[in-house]
KEZALO-163089 format. One record per atom (N, C-alpha, C): residue number from 0; residue in one letter; atom name; x, y, z. Coordinates in steps of 0.2 Angstrom, whole numbers, plus 2048, in hexadecimal, padded with zeros to 3 digits. Example, Ala and Ser with C-alpha at 12.3 -4.5 7.8 and 13.67 -1.06 7.14 Angstrom:
NODE  seq  type  atom    x    y    z
NODE    0     A     N  842  7E4  827
NODE    0     A    CA  83E  7EA  827
NODE    0     A     C  842  7F0  827
NODE    1     S     N  840  7F5  823
NODE    1     S    CA  844  7FB  824
NODE    1     S     C  840  800  827
***
This chain:
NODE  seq  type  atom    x    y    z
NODE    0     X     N  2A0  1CF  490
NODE    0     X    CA  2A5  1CA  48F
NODE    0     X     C  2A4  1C5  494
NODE    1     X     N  2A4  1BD  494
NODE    1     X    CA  2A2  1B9  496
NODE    1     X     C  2AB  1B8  49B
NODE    2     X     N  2A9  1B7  4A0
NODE    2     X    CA  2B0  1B5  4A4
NODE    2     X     C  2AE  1AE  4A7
NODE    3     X     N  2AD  1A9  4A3
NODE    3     X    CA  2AA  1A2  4A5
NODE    3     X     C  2B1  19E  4A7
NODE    4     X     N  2B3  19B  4AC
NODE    4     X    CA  2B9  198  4AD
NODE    4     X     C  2BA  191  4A7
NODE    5     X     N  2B4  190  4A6
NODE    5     X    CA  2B5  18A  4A3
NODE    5     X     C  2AE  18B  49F
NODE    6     X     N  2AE  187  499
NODE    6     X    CA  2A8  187  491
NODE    6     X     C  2A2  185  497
NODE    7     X     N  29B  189  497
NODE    7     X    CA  296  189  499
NODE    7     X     C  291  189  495
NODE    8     X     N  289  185  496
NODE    8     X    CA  285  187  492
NODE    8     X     C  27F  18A  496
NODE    9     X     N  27A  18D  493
NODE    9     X    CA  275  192  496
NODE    9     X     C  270  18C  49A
NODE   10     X     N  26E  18D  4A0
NODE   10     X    CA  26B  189  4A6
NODE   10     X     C  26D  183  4A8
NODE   11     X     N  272  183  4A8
NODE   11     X    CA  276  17D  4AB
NODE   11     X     C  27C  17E  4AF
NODE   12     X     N  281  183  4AE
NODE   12     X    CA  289  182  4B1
NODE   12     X     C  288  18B  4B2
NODE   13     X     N  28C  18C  4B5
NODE   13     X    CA  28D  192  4BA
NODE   13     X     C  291  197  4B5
NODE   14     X     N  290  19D  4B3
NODE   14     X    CA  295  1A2  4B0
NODE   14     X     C  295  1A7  4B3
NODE   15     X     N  299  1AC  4B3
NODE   15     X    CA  29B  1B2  4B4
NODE   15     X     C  29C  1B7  4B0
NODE   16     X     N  296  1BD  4B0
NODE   16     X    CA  298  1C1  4A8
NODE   16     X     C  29B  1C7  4A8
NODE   17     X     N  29F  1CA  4AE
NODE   17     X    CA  2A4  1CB  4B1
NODE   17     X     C  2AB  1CA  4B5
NODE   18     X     N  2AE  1CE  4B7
NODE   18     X    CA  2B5  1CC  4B9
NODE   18     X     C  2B4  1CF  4C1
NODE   19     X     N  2B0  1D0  4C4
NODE   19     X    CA  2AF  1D0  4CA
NODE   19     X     C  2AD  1CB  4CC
NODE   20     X     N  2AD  1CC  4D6
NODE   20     X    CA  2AF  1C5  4DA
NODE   20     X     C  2A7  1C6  4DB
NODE   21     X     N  2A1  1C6  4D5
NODE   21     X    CA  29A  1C6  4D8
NODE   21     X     C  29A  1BF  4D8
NODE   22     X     N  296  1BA  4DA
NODE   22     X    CA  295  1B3  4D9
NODE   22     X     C  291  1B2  4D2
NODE   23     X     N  294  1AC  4CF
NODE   23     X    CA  292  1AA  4C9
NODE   23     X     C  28B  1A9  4C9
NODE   24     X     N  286  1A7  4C3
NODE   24     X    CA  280  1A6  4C3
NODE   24     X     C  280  1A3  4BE
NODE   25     X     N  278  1A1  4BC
NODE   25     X    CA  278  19C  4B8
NODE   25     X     C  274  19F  4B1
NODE   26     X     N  276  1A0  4AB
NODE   26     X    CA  272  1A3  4A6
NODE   26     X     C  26C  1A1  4A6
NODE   27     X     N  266  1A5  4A3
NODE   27     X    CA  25F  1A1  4A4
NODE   27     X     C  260  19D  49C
NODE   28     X     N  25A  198  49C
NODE   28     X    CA  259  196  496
NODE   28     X     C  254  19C  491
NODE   29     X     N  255  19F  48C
NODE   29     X    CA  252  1A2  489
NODE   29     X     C  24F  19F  481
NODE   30     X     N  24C  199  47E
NODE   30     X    CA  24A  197  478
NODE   30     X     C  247  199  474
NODE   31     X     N  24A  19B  46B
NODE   31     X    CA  243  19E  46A
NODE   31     X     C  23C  19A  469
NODE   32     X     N  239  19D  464
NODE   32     X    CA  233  199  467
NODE   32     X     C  231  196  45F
NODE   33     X     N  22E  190  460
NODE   33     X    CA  22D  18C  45A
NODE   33     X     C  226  18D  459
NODE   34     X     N  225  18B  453
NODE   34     X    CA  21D  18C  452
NODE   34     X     C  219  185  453
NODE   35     X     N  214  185  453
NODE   35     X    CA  20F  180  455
NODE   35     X     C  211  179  452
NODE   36     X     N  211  17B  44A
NODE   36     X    CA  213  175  447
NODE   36     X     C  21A  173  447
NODE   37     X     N  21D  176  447
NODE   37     X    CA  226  175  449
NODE   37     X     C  228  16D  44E
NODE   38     X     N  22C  16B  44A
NODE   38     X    CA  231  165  44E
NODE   38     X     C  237  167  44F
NODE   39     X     N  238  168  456
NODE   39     X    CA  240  16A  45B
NODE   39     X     C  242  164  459
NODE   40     X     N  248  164  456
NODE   40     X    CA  24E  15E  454
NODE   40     X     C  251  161  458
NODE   41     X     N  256  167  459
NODE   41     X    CA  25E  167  45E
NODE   41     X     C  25B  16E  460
NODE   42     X     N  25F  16E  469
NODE   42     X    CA  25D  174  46A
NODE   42     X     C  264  177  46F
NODE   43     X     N  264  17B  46F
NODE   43     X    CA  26C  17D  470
NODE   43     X     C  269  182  473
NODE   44     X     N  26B  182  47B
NODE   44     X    CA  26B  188  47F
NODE   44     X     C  275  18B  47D
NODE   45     X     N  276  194  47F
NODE   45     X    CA  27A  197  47C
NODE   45     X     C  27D  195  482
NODE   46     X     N  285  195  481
NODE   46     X    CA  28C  192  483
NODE   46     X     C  291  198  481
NODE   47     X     N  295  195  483
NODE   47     X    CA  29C  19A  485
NODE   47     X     C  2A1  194  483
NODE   48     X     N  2A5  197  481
NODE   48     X    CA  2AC  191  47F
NODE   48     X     C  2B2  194  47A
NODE   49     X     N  2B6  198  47C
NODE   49     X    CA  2BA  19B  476
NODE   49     X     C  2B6  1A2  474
NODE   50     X     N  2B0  1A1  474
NODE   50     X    CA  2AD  1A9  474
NODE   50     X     C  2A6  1A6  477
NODE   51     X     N  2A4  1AD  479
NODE   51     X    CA  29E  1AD  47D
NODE   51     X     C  298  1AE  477
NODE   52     X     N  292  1A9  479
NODE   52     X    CA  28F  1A9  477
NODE   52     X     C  287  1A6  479
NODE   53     X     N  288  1AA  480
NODE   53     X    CA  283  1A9  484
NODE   53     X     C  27B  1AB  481
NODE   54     X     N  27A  1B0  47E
NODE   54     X    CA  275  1B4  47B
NODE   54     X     C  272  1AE  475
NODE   55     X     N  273  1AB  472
NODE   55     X    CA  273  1A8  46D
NODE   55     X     C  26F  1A0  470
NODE   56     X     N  26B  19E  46C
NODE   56     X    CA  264  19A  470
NODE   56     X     C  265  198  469
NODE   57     X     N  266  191  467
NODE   57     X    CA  263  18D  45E
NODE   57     X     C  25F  188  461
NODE   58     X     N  25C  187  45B
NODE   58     X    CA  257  182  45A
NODE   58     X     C  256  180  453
NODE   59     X     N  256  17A  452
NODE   59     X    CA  257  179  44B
NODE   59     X     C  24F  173  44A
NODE   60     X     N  24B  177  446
NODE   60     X    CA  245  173  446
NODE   60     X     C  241  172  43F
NODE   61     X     N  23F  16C  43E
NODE   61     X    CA  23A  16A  438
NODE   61     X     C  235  16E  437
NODE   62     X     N  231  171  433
NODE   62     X    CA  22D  177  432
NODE   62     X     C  227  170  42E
NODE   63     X     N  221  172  430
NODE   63     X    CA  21D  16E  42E
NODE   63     X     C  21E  16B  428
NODE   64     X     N  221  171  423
NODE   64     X    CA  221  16C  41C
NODE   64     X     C  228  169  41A
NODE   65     X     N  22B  168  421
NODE   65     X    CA  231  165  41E
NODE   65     X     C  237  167  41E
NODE   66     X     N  237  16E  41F
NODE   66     X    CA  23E  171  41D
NODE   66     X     C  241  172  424
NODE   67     X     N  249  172  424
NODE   67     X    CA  24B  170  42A
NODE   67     X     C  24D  177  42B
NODE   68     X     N  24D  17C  42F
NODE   68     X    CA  24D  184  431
NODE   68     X     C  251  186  438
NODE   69     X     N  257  18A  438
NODE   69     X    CA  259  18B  43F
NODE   69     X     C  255  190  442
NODE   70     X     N  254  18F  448
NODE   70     X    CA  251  196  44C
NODE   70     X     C  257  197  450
NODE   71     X     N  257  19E  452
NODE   71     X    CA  25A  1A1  458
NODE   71     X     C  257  1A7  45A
NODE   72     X     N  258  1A7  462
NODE   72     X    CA  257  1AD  464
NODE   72     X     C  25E  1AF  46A
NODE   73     X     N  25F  1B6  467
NODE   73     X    CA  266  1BA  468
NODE   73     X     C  262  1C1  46B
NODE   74     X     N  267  1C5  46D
NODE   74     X    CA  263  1CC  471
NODE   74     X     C  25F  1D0  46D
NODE   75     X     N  260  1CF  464
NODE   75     X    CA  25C  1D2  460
NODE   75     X     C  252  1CF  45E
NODE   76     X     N  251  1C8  464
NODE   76     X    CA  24D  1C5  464
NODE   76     X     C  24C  1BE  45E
NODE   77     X     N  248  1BC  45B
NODE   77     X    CA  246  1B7  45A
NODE   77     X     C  249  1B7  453
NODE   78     X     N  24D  1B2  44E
NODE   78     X    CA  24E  1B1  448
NODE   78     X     C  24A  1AA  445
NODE   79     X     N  24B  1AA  43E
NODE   79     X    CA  249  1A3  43A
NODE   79     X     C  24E  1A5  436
NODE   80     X     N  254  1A1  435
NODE   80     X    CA  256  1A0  42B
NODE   80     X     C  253  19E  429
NODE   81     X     N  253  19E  422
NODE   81     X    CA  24F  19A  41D
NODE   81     X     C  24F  195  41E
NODE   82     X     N  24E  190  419
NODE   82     X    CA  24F  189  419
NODE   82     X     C  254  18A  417
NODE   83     X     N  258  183  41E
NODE   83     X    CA  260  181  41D
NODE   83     X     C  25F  17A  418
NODE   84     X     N  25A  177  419
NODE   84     X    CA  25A  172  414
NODE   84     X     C  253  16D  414
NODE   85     X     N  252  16A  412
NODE   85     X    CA  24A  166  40F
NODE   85     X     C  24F  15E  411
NODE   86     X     N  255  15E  415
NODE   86     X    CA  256  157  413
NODE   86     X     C  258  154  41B
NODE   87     X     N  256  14F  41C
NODE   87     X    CA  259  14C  423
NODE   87     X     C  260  14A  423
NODE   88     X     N  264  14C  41F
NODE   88     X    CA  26B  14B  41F
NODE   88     X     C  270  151  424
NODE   89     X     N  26D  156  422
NODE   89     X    CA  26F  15C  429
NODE   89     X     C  26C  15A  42F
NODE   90     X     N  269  155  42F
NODE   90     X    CA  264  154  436
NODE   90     X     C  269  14E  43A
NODE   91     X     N  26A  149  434
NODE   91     X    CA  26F  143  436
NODE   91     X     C  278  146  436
NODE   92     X     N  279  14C  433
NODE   92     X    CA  27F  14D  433
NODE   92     X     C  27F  151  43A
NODE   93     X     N  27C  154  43E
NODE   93     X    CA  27B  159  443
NODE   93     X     C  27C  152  449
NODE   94     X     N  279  14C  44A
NODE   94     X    CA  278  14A  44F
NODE   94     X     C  282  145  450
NODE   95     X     N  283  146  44C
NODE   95     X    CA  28B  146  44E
NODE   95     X     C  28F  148  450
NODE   96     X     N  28A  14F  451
NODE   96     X    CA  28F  153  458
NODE   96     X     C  290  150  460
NODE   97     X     N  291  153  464
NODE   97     X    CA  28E  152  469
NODE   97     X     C  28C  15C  469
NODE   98     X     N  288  15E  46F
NODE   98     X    CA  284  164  46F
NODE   98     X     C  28A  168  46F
NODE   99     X     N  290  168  472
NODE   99     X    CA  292  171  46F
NODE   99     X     C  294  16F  468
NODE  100     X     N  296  16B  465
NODE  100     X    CA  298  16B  45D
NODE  100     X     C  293  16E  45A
NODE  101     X     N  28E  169  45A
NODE  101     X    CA  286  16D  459
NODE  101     X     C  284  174  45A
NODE  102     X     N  285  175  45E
NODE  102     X    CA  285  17D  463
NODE  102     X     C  286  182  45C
NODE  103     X     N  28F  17E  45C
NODE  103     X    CA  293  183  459
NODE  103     X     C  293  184  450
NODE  104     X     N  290  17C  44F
NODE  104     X    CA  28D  17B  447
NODE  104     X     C  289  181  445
NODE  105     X     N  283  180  44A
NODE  105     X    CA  27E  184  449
NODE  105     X     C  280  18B  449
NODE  106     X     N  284  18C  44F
NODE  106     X    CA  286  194  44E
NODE  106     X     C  289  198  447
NODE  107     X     N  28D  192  446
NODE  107     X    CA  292  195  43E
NODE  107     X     C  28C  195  439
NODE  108     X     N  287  191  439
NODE  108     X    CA  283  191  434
NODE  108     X     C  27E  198  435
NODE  109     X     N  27C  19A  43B
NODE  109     X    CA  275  1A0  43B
NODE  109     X     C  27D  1A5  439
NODE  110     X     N  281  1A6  43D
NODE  110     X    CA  286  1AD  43B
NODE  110     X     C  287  1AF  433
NODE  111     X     N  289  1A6  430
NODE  111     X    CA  28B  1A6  427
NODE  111     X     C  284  1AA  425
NODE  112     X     N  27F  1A8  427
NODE  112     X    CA  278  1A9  423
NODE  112     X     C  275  1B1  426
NODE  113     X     N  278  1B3  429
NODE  113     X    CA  275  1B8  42D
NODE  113     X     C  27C  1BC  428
NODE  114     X     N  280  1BD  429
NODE  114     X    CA  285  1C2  425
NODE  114     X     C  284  1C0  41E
NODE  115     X     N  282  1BC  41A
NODE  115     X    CA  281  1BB  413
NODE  115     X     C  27B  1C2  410
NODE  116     X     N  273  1BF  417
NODE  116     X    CA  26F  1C4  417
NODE  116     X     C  26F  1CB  415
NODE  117     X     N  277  1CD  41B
NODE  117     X    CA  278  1D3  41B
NODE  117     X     C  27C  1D5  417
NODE  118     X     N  280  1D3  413
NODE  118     X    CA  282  1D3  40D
NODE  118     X     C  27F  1D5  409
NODE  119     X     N  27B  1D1  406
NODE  119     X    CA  275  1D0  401
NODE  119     X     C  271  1D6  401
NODE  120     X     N  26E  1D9  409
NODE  120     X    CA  26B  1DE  409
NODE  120     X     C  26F  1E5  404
NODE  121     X     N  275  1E5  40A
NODE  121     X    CA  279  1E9  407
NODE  121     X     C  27A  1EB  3FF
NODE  122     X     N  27B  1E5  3FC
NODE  122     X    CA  27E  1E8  3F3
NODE  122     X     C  277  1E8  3F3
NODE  123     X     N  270  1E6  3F4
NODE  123     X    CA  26B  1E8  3F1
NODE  123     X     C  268  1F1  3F1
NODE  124     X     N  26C  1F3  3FB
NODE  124     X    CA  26B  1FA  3F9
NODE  124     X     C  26E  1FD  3F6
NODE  125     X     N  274  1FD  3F4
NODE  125     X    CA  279  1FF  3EF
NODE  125     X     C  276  1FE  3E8
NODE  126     X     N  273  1F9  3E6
NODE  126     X    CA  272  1FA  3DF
NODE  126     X     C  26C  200  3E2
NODE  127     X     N  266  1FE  3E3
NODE  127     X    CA  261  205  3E3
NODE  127     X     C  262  20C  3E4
NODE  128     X     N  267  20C  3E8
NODE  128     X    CA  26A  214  3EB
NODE  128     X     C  26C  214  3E3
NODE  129     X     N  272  211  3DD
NODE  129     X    CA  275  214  3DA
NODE  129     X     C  26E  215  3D7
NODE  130     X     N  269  210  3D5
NODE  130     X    CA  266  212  3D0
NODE  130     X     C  260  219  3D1
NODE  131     X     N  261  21B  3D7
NODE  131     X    CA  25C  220  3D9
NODE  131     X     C  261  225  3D7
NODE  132     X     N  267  224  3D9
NODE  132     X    CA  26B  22C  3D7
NODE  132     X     C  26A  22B  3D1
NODE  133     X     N  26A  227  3CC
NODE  133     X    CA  26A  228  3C3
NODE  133     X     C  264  228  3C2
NODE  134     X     N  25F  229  3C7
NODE  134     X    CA  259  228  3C5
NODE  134     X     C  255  224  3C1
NODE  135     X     N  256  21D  3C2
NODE  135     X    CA  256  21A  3BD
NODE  135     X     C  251  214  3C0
NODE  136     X     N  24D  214  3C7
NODE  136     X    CA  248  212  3CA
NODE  136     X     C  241  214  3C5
NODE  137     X     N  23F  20F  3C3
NODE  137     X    CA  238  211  3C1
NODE  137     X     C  233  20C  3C7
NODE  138     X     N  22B  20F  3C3
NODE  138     X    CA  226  20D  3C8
NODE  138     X     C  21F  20C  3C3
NODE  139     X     N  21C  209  3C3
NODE  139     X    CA  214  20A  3BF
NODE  139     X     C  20F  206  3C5
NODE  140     X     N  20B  20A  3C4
NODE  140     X    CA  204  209  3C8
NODE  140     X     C  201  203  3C6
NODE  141     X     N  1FE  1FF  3CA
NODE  141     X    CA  1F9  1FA  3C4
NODE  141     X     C  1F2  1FA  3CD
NODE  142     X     N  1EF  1FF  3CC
NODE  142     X    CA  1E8  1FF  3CE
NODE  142     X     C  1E4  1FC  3D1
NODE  143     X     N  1E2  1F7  3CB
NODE  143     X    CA  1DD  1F0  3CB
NODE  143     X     C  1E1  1EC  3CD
NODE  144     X     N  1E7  1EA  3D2
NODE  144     X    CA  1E8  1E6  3D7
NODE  144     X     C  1EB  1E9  3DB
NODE  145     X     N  1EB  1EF  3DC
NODE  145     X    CA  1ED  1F5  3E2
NODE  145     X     C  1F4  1F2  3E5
NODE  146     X     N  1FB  1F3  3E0
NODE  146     X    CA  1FF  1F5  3DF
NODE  146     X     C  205  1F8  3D9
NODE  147     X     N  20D  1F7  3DC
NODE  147     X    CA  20F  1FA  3D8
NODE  147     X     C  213  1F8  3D4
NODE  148     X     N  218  1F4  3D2
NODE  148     X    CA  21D  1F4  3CC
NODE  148     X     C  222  1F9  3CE
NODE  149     X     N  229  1F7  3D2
NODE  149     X    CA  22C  1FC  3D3
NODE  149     X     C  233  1F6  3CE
NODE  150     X     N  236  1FA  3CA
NODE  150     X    CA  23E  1F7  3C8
NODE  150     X     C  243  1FB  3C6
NODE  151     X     N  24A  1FA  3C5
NODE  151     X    CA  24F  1FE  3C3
NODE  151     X     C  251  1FC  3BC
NODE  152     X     N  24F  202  3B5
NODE  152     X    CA  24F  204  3AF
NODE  152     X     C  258  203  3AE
NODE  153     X     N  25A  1FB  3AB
NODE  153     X    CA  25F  1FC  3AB
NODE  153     X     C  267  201  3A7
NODE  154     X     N  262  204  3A2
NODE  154     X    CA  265  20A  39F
NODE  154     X     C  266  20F  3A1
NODE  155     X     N  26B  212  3A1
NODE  155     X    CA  271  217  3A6
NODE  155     X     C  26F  21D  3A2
NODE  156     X     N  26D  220  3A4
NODE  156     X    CA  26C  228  39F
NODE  156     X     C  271  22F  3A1
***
Protein backbone atom coordinates (compact mmCIF):
# COMPACT_ATOMS: atom_id res chain seq x y z
CA UNK A 1 0.00 0.00 0.00
CA UNK A 2 1.39 3.25 -1.15
CA UNK A 3 1.25 5.82 1.84
CA UNK A 4 2.29 8.85 -0.59
CA UNK A 5 1.11 12.22 1.37
CA UNK A 6 0.21 13.68 -1.88
CA UNK A 7 -0.31 12.01 -5.86
CA UNK A 8 3.37 11.06 -6.96
CA UNK A 9 4.94 9.80 -10.15
CA UNK A 10 7.80 7.11 -10.46
CA UNK A 11 11.35 9.28 -10.65
CA UNK A 12 10.41 12.49 -9.72
CA UNK A 13 8.59 13.17 -6.22
CA UNK A 14 9.23 11.26 -3.05
CA UNK A 15 6.80 8.40 -1.89
CA UNK A 16 6.53 6.29 1.11
CA UNK A 17 5.40 2.54 0.73
CA UNK A 18 4.97 2.16 4.15
CA UNK A 19 3.62 3.85 7.33
CA UNK A 20 6.88 3.83 9.15
CA UNK A 21 8.95 7.03 10.11
CA UNK A 22 11.70 5.36 7.44
CA UNK A 23 12.51 8.31 5.03
CA UNK A 24 10.66 8.56 1.82
CA UNK A 25 12.51 7.63 -1.53
CA UNK A 26 12.07 8.18 -4.94
CA UNK A 27 10.51 5.23 -7.09
CA UNK A 28 12.96 4.11 -9.84
CA UNK A 29 11.93 4.64 -13.40
CA UNK A 30 11.12 1.16 -14.89
CA UNK A 31 9.89 1.42 -19.00
CA UNK A 32 9.05 -1.44 -20.86
CA UNK A 33 10.95 -1.80 -23.64
CA UNK A 34 9.94 -0.85 -27.32
CA UNK A 35 11.18 -2.31 -30.26
CA UNK A 36 13.52 -0.97 -32.80
CA UNK A 37 10.92 0.18 -35.16
CA UNK A 38 8.46 1.46 -32.59
CA UNK A 39 7.51 5.32 -32.15
CA UNK A 40 7.23 6.52 -28.19
CA UNK A 41 4.08 8.93 -28.63
CA UNK A 42 3.29 9.22 -24.46
CA UNK A 43 5.17 7.74 -21.88
CA UNK A 44 3.76 7.45 -18.30
CA UNK A 45 6.02 6.50 -15.55
CA UNK A 46 3.46 4.77 -12.74
CA UNK A 47 1.93 7.21 -10.03
CA UNK A 48 -0.20 7.03 -7.04
CA UNK A 49 -3.36 9.30 -6.82
CA UNK A 50 -6.50 7.78 -5.22
CA UNK A 51 -4.91 4.30 -5.62
CA UNK A 52 -1.52 3.31 -6.01
CA UNK A 53 -0.19 2.57 -9.08
CA UNK A 54 3.43 2.84 -8.77
CA UNK A 55 4.22 -0.79 -10.61
CA UNK A 56 2.54 0.13 -13.71
CA UNK A 57 4.92 1.87 -16.53
CA UNK A 58 2.75 2.74 -20.11
CA UNK A 59 3.82 3.64 -23.16
CA UNK A 60 1.69 4.18 -25.92
CA UNK A 61 3.56 3.58 -29.29
CA UNK A 62 3.28 3.53 -33.30
CA UNK A 63 4.33 -0.06 -34.29
CA UNK A 64 6.01 0.19 -37.70
CA UNK A 65 3.00 -0.42 -39.64
CA UNK A 66 0.97 1.93 -38.19
CA UNK A 67 -1.03 0.60 -35.62
CA UNK A 68 -1.22 2.42 -32.43
CA UNK A 69 -0.41 -0.35 -29.42
CA UNK A 70 -0.17 0.29 -25.47
CA UNK A 71 2.88 -1.25 -23.76
CA UNK A 72 3.17 -1.79 -20.04
CA UNK A 73 5.25 -3.14 -17.76
CA UNK A 74 3.85 -4.11 -14.14
CA UNK A 75 5.50 -6.84 -11.67
CA UNK A 76 4.26 -9.62 -14.06
CA UNK A 77 6.76 -7.98 -16.62
CA UNK A 78 6.40 -6.62 -20.06
CA UNK A 79 2.75 -6.53 -21.92
CA UNK A 80 1.57 -5.26 -25.64
CA UNK A 81 -2.30 -5.01 -26.31
CA UNK A 82 -3.38 -5.54 -29.40
CA UNK A 83 -3.95 -2.74 -31.63
CA UNK A 84 -5.91 0.03 -29.90
CA UNK A 85 -6.32 1.58 -33.16
CA UNK A 86 -4.67 2.29 -36.94
CA UNK A 87 -5.97 5.86 -36.30
CA UNK A 88 -4.31 9.19 -35.07
CA UNK A 89 -7.50 10.14 -33.52
CA UNK A 90 -6.67 8.28 -30.18
CA UNK A 91 -3.13 9.97 -30.65
CA UNK A 92 -4.86 13.49 -30.91
CA UNK A 93 -7.59 12.70 -28.33
CA UNK A 94 -4.79 11.48 -25.76
CA UNK A 95 -2.79 14.85 -26.02
CA UNK A 96 -5.70 16.65 -24.23
CA UNK A 97 -4.82 15.37 -21.33
CA UNK A 98 -2.23 16.60 -19.35
CA UNK A 99 0.11 13.42 -18.07
CA UNK A 100 -2.03 12.03 -15.10
CA UNK A 101 -5.21 12.17 -17.17
CA UNK A 102 -3.27 10.32 -19.66
CA UNK A 103 -1.67 8.21 -17.04
CA UNK A 104 -5.08 7.30 -15.95
CA UNK A 105 -6.75 6.95 -19.63
CA UNK A 106 -4.18 4.47 -20.42
CA UNK A 107 -4.59 2.61 -17.29
CA UNK A 108 -8.53 2.09 -17.76
CA UNK A 109 -7.84 1.03 -21.09
CA UNK A 110 -4.72 -1.84 -20.51
CA UNK A 111 -7.24 -3.07 -17.17
CA UNK A 112 -10.58 -2.97 -19.67
CA UNK A 113 -8.39 -5.06 -22.30
CA UNK A 114 -6.60 -7.20 -19.96
CA UNK A 115 -9.99 -8.51 -17.98
CA UNK A 116 -11.83 -8.74 -21.55
CA UNK A 117 -8.75 -11.14 -22.28
CA UNK A 118 -9.33 -13.00 -19.12
CA UNK A 119 -12.77 -13.24 -19.70
CA UNK A 120 -12.51 -14.51 -23.01
CA UNK A 121 -9.96 -17.04 -21.84
CA UNK A 122 -12.10 -18.28 -19.39
CA UNK A 123 -15.59 -19.15 -21.41
CA UNK A 124 -13.16 -20.59 -23.92
CA UNK A 125 -12.05 -22.96 -21.17
CA UNK A 126 -15.42 -23.78 -20.20
CA UNK A 127 -16.69 -24.47 -23.65
CA UNK A 128 -13.52 -27.32 -24.05
CA UNK A 129 -13.76 -28.66 -20.55
CA UNK A 130 -17.62 -29.23 -21.49
CA UNK A 131 -16.77 -30.56 -24.67
CA UNK A 132 -14.09 -33.00 -23.43
CA UNK A 133 -16.50 -34.27 -20.57
CA UNK A 134 -19.15 -35.10 -23.50
CA UNK A 135 -16.48 -36.11 -25.38
CA UNK A 136 -17.05 -34.36 -28.14
CA UNK A 137 -13.33 -33.07 -29.08
CA UNK A 138 -12.22 -34.58 -32.21
CA UNK A 139 -8.65 -34.41 -33.95
CA UNK A 140 -7.31 -35.67 -37.48
CA UNK A 141 -3.73 -35.93 -38.49
CA UNK A 142 -2.68 -34.35 -41.69
CA UNK A 143 1.07 -35.55 -41.97
CA UNK A 144 2.14 -33.91 -45.20
CA UNK A 145 2.18 -30.55 -43.38
CA UNK A 146 3.07 -32.02 -39.90
CA UNK A 147 0.09 -31.05 -38.19
CA UNK A 148 -3.21 -31.47 -36.41
CA UNK A 149 -6.87 -30.36 -36.92
CA UNK A 150 -8.14 -30.25 -33.54
CA UNK A 151 -12.20 -29.06 -33.22
CA UNK A 152 -15.41 -29.53 -31.04
CA UNK A 153 -18.14 -32.03 -32.97
CA UNK A 154 -20.98 -29.86 -32.20
CA UNK A 155 -23.59 -32.81 -31.68
CA UNK A 156 -24.14 -33.80 -28.13
CA UNK A 157 -24.41 -37.67 -27.85
Amino acid sequence: MCFCEKPTINGKTEYRWNNSAAPASIYPLNPPDVENEDTILFDEPGRCGGIDSHSFHYRLIESKHGEICLIVRHGGGDERTPRLSNSRAVVEALTMFDSNGRYWVMNALYHAQSDAARKAREIERIIWQKAAAEKRIKTRKNPSKGSVKVWIDSVVK
